[in-house]
Legacy VTK file of the C-alpha trace (Angstrom):
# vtk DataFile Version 3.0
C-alpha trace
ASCII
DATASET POLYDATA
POINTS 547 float
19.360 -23.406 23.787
22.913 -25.099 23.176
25.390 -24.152 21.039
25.080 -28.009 19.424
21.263 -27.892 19.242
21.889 -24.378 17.128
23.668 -26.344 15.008
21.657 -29.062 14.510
19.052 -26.305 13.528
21.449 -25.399 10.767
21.223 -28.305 9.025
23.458 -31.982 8.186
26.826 -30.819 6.998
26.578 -27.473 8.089
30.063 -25.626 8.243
31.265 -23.452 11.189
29.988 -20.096 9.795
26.480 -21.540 9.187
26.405 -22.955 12.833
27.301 -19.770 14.091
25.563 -18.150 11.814
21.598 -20.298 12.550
22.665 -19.374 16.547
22.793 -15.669 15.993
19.415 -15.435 13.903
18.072 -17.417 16.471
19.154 -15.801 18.794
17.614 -12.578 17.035
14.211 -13.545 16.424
13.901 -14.707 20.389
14.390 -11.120 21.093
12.657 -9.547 18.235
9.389 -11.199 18.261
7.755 -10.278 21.412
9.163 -6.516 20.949
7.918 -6.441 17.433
4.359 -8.190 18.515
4.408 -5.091 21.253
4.981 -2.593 18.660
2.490 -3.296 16.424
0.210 -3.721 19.011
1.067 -0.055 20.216
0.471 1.283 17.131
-2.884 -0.696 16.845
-4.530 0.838 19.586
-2.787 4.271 18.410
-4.739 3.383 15.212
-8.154 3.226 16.922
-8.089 5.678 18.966
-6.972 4.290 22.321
-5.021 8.183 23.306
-1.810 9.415 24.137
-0.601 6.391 25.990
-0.924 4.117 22.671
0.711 6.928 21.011
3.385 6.836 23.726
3.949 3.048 23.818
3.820 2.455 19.955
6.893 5.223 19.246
8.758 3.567 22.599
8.358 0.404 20.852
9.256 1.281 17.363
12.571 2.868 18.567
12.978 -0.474 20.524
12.924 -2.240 17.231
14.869 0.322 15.562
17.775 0.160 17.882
17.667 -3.554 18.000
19.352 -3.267 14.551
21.879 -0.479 15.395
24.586 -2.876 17.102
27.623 -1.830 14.945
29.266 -5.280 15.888
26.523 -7.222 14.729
25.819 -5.355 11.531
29.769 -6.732 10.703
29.510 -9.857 11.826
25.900 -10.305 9.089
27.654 -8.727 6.729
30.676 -10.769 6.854
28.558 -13.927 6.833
26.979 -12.890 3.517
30.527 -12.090 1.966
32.238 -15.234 3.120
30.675 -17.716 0.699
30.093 -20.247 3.121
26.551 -19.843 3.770
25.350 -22.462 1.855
21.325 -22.970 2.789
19.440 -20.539 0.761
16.924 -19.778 3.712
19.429 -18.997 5.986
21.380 -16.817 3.675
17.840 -14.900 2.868
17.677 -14.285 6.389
20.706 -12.504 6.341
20.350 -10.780 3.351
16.918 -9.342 5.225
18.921 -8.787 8.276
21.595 -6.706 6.508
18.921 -4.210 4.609
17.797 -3.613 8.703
21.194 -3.285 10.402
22.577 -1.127 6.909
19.686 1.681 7.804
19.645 1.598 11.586
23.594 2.576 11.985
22.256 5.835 13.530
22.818 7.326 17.627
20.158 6.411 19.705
18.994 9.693 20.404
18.597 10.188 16.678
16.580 6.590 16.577
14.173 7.922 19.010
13.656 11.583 17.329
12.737 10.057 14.075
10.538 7.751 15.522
8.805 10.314 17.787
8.413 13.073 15.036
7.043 10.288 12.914
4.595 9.149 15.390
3.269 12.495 16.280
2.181 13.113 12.752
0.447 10.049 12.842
-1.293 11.016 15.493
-2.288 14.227 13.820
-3.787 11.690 10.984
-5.459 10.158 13.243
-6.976 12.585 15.081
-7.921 15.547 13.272
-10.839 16.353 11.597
-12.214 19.042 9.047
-13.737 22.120 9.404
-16.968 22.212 7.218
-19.956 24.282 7.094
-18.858 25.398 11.270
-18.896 21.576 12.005
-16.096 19.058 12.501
-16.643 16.057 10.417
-15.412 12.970 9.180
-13.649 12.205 6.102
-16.709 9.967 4.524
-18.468 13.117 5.046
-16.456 15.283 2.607
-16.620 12.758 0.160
-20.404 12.170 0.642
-20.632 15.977 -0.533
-18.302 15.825 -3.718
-20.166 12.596 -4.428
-23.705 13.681 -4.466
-23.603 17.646 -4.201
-24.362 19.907 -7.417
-23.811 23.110 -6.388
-20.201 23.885 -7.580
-19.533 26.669 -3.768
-20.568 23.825 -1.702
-18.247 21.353 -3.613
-15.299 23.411 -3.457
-15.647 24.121 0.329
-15.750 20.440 0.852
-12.760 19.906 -1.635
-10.973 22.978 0.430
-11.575 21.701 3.883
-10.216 17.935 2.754
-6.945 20.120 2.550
-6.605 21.616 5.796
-4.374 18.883 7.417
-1.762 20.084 5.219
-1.550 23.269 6.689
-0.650 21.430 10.031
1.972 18.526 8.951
3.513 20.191 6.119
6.531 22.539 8.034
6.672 19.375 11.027
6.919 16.653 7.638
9.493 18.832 6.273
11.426 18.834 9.163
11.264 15.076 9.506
12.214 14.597 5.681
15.063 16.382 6.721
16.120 14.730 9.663
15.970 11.407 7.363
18.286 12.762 4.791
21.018 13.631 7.530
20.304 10.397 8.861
20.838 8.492 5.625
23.740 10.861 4.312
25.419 9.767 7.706
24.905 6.162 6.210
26.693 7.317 3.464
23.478 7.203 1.179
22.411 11.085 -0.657
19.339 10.812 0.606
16.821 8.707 2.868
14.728 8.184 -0.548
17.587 6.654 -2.935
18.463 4.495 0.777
15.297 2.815 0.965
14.831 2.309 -2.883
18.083 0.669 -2.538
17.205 -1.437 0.597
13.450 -2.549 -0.516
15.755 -3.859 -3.465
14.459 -1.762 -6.249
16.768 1.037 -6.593
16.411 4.364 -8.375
16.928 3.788 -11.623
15.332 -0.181 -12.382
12.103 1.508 -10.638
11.956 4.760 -12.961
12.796 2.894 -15.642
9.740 0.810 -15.363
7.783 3.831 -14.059
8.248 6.476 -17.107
7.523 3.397 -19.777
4.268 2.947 -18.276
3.887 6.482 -18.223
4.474 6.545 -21.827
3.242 3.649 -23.157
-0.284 5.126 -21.395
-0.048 8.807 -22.469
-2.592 8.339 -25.388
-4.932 6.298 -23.575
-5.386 8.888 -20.440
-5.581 11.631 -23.014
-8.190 10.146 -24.918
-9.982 8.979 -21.685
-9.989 11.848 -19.747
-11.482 14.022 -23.104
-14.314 11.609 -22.722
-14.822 11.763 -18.724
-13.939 15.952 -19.256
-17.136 16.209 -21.383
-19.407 14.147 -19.067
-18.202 16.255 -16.307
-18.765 19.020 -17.906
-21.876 18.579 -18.658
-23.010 17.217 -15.358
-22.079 20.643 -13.575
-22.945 22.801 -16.758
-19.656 24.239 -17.260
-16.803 24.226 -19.879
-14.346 21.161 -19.945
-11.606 23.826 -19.401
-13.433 25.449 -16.324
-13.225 21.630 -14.258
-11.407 21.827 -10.885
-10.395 19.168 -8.619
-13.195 19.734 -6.584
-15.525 18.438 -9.982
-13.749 15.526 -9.013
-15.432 12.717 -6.271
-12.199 12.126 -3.990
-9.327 14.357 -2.453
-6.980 13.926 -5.133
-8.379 13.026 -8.169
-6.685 9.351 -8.009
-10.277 7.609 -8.363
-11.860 7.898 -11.365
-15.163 9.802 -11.149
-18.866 8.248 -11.903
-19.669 9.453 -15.159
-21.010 6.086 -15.982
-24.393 5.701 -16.527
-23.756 2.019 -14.242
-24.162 3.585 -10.503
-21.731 0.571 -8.715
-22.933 1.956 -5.426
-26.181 0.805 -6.162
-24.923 -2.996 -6.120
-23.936 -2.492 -2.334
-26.573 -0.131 -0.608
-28.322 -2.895 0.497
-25.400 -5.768 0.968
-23.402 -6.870 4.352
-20.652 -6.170 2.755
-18.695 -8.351 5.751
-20.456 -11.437 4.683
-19.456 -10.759 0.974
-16.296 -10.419 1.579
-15.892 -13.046 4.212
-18.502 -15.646 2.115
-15.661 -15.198 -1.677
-12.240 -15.352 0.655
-13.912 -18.402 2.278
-15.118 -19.922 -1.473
-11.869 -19.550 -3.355
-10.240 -21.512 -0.385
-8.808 -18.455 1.528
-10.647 -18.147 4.227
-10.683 -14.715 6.497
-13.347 -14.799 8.988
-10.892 -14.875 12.220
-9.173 -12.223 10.580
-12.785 -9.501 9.857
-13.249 -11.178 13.489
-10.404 -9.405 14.952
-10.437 -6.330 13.073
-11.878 -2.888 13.508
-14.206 -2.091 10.489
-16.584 1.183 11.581
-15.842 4.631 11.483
-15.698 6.790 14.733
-14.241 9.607 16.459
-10.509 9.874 16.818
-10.206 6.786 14.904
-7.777 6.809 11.713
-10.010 7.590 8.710
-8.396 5.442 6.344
-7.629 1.635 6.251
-4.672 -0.955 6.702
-4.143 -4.569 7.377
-1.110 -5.558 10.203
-0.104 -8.788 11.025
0.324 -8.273 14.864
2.687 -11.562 15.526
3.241 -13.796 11.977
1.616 -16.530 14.277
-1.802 -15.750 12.753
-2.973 -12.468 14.616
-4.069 -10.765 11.566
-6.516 -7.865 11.788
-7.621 -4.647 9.743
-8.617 -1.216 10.480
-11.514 0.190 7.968
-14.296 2.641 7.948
-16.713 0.737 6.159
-20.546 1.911 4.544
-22.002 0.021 2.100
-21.059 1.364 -0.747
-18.694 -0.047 -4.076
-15.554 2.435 -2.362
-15.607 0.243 0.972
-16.559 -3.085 -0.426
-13.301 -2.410 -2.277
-11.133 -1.437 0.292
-12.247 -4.508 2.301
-11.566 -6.766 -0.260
-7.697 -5.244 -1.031
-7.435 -5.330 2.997
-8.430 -9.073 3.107
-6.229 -9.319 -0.277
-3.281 -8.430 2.451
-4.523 -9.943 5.378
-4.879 -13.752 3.394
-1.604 -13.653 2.098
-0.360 -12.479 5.715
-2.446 -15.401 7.495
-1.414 -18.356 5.120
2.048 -17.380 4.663
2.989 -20.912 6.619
3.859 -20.902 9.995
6.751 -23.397 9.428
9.087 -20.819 7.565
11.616 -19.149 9.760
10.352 -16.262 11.703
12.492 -13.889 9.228
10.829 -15.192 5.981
6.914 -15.582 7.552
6.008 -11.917 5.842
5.530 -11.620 2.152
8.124 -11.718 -0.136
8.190 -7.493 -0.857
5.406 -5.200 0.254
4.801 -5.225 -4.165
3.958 -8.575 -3.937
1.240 -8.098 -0.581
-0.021 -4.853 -2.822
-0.368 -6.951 -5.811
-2.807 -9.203 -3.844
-4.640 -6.643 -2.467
-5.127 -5.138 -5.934
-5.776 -8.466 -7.216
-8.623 -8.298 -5.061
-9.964 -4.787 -5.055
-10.330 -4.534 -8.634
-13.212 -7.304 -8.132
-15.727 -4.847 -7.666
-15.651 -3.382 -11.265
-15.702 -6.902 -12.373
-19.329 -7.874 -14.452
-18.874 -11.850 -13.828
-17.692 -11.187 -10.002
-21.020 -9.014 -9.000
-23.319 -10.797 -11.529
-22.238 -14.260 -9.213
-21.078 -12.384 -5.518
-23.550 -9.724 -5.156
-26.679 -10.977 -7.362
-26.548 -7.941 -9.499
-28.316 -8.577 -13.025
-26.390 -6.649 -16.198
-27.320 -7.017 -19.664
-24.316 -6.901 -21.985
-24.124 -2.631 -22.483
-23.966 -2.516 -18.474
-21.384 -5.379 -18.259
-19.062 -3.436 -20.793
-19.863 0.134 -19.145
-19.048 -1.548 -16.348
-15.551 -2.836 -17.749
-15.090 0.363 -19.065
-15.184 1.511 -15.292
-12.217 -0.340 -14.580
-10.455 0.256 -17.396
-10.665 3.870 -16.706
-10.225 3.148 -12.870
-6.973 1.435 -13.436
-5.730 4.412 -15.720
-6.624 6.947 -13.130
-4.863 5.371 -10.301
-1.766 4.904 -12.408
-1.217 8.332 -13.327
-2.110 9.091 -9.858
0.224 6.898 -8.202
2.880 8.540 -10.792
2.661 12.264 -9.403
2.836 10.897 -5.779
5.937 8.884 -6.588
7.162 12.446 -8.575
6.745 14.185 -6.079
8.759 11.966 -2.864
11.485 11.871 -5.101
11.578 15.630 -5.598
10.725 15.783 -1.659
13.714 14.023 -0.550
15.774 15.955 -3.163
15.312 19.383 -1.408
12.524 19.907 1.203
13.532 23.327 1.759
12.793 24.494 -2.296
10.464 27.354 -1.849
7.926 25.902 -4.601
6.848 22.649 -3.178
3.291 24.141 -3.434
3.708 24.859 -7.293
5.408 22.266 -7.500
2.363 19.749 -6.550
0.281 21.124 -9.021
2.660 21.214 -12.133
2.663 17.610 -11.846
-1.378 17.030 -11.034
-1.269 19.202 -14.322
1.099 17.629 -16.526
0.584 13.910 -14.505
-2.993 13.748 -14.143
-4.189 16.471 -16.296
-6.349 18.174 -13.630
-6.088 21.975 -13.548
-5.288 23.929 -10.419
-6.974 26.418 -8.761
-6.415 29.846 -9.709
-4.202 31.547 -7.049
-3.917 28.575 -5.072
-0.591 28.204 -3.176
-1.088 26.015 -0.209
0.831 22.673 0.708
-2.136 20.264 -0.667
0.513 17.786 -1.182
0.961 17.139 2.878
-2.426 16.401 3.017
-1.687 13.157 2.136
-1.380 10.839 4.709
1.353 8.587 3.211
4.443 11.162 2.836
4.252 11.275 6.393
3.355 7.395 7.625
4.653 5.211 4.668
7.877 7.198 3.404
9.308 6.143 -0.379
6.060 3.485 -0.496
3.706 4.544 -3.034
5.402 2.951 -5.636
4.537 -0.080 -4.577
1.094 0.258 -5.218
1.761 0.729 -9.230
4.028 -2.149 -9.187
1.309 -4.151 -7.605
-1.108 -3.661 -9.999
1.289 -4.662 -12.903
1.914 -8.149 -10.883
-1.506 -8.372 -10.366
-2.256 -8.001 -14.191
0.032 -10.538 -14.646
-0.966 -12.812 -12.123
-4.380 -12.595 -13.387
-3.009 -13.146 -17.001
-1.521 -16.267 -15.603
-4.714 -17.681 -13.616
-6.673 -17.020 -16.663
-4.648 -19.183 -19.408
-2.595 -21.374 -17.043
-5.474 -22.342 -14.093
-8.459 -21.493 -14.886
-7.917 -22.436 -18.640
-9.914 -20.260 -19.802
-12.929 -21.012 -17.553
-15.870 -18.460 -18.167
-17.468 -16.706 -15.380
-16.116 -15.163 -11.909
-13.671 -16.668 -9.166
-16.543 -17.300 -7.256
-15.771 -20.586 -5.643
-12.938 -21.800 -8.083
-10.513 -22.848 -5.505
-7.681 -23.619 -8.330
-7.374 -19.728 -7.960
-7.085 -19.768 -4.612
-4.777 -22.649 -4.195
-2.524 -21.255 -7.087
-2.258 -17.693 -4.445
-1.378 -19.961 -1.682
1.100 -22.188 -3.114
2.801 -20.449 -5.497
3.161 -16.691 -4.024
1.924 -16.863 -0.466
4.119 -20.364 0.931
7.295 -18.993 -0.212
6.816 -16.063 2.270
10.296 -13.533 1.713
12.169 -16.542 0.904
12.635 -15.335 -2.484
13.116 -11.520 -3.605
10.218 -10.157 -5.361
11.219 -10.797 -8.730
12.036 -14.827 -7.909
8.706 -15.023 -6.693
6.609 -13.595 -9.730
9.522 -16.169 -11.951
8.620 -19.089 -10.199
5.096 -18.408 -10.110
4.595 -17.213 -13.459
7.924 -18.426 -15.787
8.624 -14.476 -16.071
10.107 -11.553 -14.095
7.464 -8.373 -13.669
6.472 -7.379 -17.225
4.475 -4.252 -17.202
2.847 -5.498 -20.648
0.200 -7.760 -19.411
-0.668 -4.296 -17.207
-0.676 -2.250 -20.737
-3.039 -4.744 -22.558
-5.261 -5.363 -19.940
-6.180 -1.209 -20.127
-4.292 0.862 -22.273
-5.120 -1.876 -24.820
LINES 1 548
547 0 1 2 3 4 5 6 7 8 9 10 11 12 13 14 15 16 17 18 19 20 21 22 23 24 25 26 27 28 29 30 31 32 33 34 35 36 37 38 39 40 41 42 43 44 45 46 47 48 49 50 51 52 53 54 55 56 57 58 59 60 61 62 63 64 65 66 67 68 69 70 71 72 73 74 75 76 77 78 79 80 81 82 83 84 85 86 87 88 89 90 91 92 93 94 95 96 97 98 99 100 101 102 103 104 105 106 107 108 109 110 111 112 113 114 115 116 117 118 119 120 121 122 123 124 125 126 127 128 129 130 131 132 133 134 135 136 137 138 139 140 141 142 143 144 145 146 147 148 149 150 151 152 153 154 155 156 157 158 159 160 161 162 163 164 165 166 167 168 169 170 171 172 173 174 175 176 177 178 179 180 181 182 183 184 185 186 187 188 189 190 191 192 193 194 195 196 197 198 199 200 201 202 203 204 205 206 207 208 209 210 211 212 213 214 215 216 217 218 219 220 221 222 223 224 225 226 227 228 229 230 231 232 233 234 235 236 237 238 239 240 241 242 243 244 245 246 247 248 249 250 251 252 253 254 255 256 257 258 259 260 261 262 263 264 265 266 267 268 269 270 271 272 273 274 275 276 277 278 279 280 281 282 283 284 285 286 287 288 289 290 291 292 293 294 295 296 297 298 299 300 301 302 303 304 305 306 307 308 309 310 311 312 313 314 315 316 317 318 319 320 321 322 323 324 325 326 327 328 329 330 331 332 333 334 335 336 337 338 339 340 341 342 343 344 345 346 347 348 349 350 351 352 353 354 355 356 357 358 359 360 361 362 363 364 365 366 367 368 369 370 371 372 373 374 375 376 377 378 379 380 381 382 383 384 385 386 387 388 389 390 391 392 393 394 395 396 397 398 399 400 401 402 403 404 405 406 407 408 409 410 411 412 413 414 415 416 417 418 419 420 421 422 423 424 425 426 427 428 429 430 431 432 433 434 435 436 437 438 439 440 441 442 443 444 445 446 447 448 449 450 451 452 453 454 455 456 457 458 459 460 461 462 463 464 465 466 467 468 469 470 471 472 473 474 475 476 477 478 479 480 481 482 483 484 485 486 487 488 489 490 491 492 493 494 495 496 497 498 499 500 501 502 503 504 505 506 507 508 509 510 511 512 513 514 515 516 517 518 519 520 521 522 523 524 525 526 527 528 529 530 531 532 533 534 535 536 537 538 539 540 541 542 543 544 545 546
């Protein structure tokens, strides 16, 4: 393409700098877009199992990406663009601003691209691939939590608890080592440390994000203590033991960051006997946000040497949108596929005619708040009185409120030790008492006691420290935008219509105009201000649960 026809791009009146400026994203994007497509493709097939060449091609690809944005020269002349004042056209200078926060953390040797990228991958990998030892057998994650779900006997529990664990014996040292590599690499950048470097760059920064963080924490300290009292006796009584003899493994998941059924509401009951595909696919498709290419392309079964867990990608933003699950019918996995199809609409109907830059969502917060919006649906009375057929008189429909109330409290405080923790991570990964360390904050966090003499690295057993680095976070902030966004629908859409958001496609048109056509044209906070008339405000969050 011509220098002129660049410059047409740019727009009517258009000075010099933009010209030039609208050629080099251009420019850009023609080279990024097929390597990017390739990447994520790689790391697809690593995802599901495809084997050591997937593995091989998605970390070739990623460092291909990577050192796309190491050009020193080009890093200046984005930079320079942005400090000039005369980029004009808000898109363009979004663009940039994007561009920047890439070239500003990939100013590294290519030899030091590829080992972070390979170290990274390979503990992927490990995710991916590795499986438990229980009872002399390998098994499957959903197998472990079948056990702490329905098993009694307290040995059994622990041993399934215990074996959940064992991956962190085997990434912990190679994690620390790449947590380390990261902080050289972003000290070289001239940050203190890879974790204050990408708070920075996801435009959140240390201190706005704790901020908001340890007011929630507070503002919810009552409320959890009360709550768990009342889920500490049912427990206890359930496994005929003492509140203050309850263990992690008393809980029904790895970490104690879903709240346990103490309910007398089973919600698994609701989805024994439901395709939970066509449920999910017939509500996207009757709010107006329809999915079915995307559960078409996806990969939703468990199997062997597939990743155990669940994601959504957006292969190409040109409408290749696919997610990896393990479903069963149950209320764990109808939730997960409705908070992956939370990400995968807003990822398919961001519109194609944005610039290549701005066709993603406008912060991962804003995708999580979707997929949150959407995942809490299942502890919603209205939603599987009208989805799912189920029939609740009134002291089931409030137990079952009650379920997400306490749901929503768990996963906060949850989501607070992990975020804890990274920090402290990044901080020092060589302090001798990461291991104690993990459990003084379950303890004073969560409230959950430790095991007696325990001192193993329980805290690497979680997958995200070593595939999502500094990205927890974003799952708390999601759920405050997604209490506010369902503040909003409520009194500003809906108008206070009763029942679910079964078919009421004013909800789904207000997702898809308001925060999915904007795409990462506006930072995070623009978005929810436009789309709401306020900035993130962690209240409508506090009254929707801590009340």
């Amino acid at each position: 393409m011509s220098f002129d026809e660049h410059a047409r791009r740019a727009g009517p009146g258009a000075g010099a700098a933009e010209r030039e400026a609208a050629a080099f994203v251009e420019e850009h994007v023609a080279v990024l877009a097929p390597l990017l497509r390739e990447s994520n493709l790689a790391a697809w097939d690593a995802a599901v199992g495809e084997g050591e060449d997937a593995e091989e091609r998605s970390a070739t690809t990623r460092a291909a990406v990577k050192r796309l944005y190491a050009d020193a020269a080009k890093a200046a002349r984005v930079r320079g663009w942005l400090r000039s004042g005369e980029i004009r056209d808000p898109l363009l200078r979004r663009q940039l601003v994007l561009l920047d926060h890439e070239y500003t953390a990939s100013q590294l040797p290519d030899e030091v691209i590829d080992d972070l990228i390979r170290r990274g991958a390979a503990l992927e990998q490990v995710f991916y691939t590795f499986r438990s030892t229980f009872e002399g057998e390998r098994v499957a994650n959903n197998v472990l939590l079948d056990v702490l779900r329905d098993e009694r006997d307290e040995t059994r529990r622990r041993a399934a608890w215990e074996a959940s664990k064992q991956i962190g014996r085997e990434v912990a040292e190679p994690l620390r080592e790449l947590v380390r590599r990261r902080n050289a690499a972003a000290r070289s950048l001239g940050f203190e440390n890879f974790y204050l470097m990408e708070l920075e760059l996801q435009e959140l920064g240390e201190e706005r994000l704790f901020g908001i963080l340890d007011r929630l924490r507070t503002s919810s300290d009552d409320a959890f203590r009360g709550l768990r009292a009342e889920m500490d006796a049912r427990l206890a009584e359930r496994f005929g033991v003492a509140p203050e003899a309850l263990r992690p493994w008393h809980w029904e998941d790895f970490f104690g960051q879903e709240a346990p059924s103490v309910s007398p509401v089973d919600l698994d009951g609701f989805f024994r006997e439901q395709d939970i595909e066509a449920v999910a696919a017939d509500f996207f498709r009757g709010i107006g946000l329809p999915v079915d290419d995307v559960l078409a392309r996806s990969d939703l079964y468990e199997r062997e040497g597939k990743d155990q867990h669940a994601f959504c990608v957006d292969i190409d933003r040109e409408g290749d949108v696919r997610t990896l699950c393990n479903l069963r019918p149950n209320e764990k996995w109808m939730s997960t596929l409705l908070h992956e199809l939370g990400h995968g609409a807003y990822d398919k109907l961001t519109p194609a005619s944005l610039p290549y830059l701005l066709r993603t969502p406008a912060h991962t917060l804003s995708t999580e708040s979707i997929a949150m919006f959407m995942g809490r649906l299942t502890r919603d009375p209205e939603w599987l009185r009208d989805v799912v057929g189920a029939r609740l008189d009134d002291h089931a429909a409030e137990d079952i409120t009650g379920q997400l109330r306490a749901a929503m409290l768990v996963a906060a405080r949850w989501i607070l030790v992990m975020v804890n923790f990274e920090r402290e991570l990044y901080r020092d990964p060589d302090r001798p008492d990461l291991n104690s360390l993990w459990w003084d904050l379950v303890e004073g966090i969560q409230f959950i006691r430790r095991p007696e003499g325990r001192d193993e690295p329980d805290w690497a057993a979680k997958i995200h420290f070593s595939t999502a680095p500094v990205y927890y976070h974003n799952y708390l902030l999601g759920e405050l935008m997604a209490s506010q966004l369902t503040g909003y629908l409520r009194r500003e859409v809906l108008r206070g219509q009763a029942g679910s958001l079964k078919g009421k496609t004013a909800a789904g048109a207000f997702l898809r105009e308001r925060i999915f056509a904007p795409g990462a044209s506006l930072d995070w906070n623009e978005l929810l201000v436009q789309a709401t008339g306020e900035g993130l405000n962690p209240r409508y969050f506090v009254e929707q649960f801590v009340g």
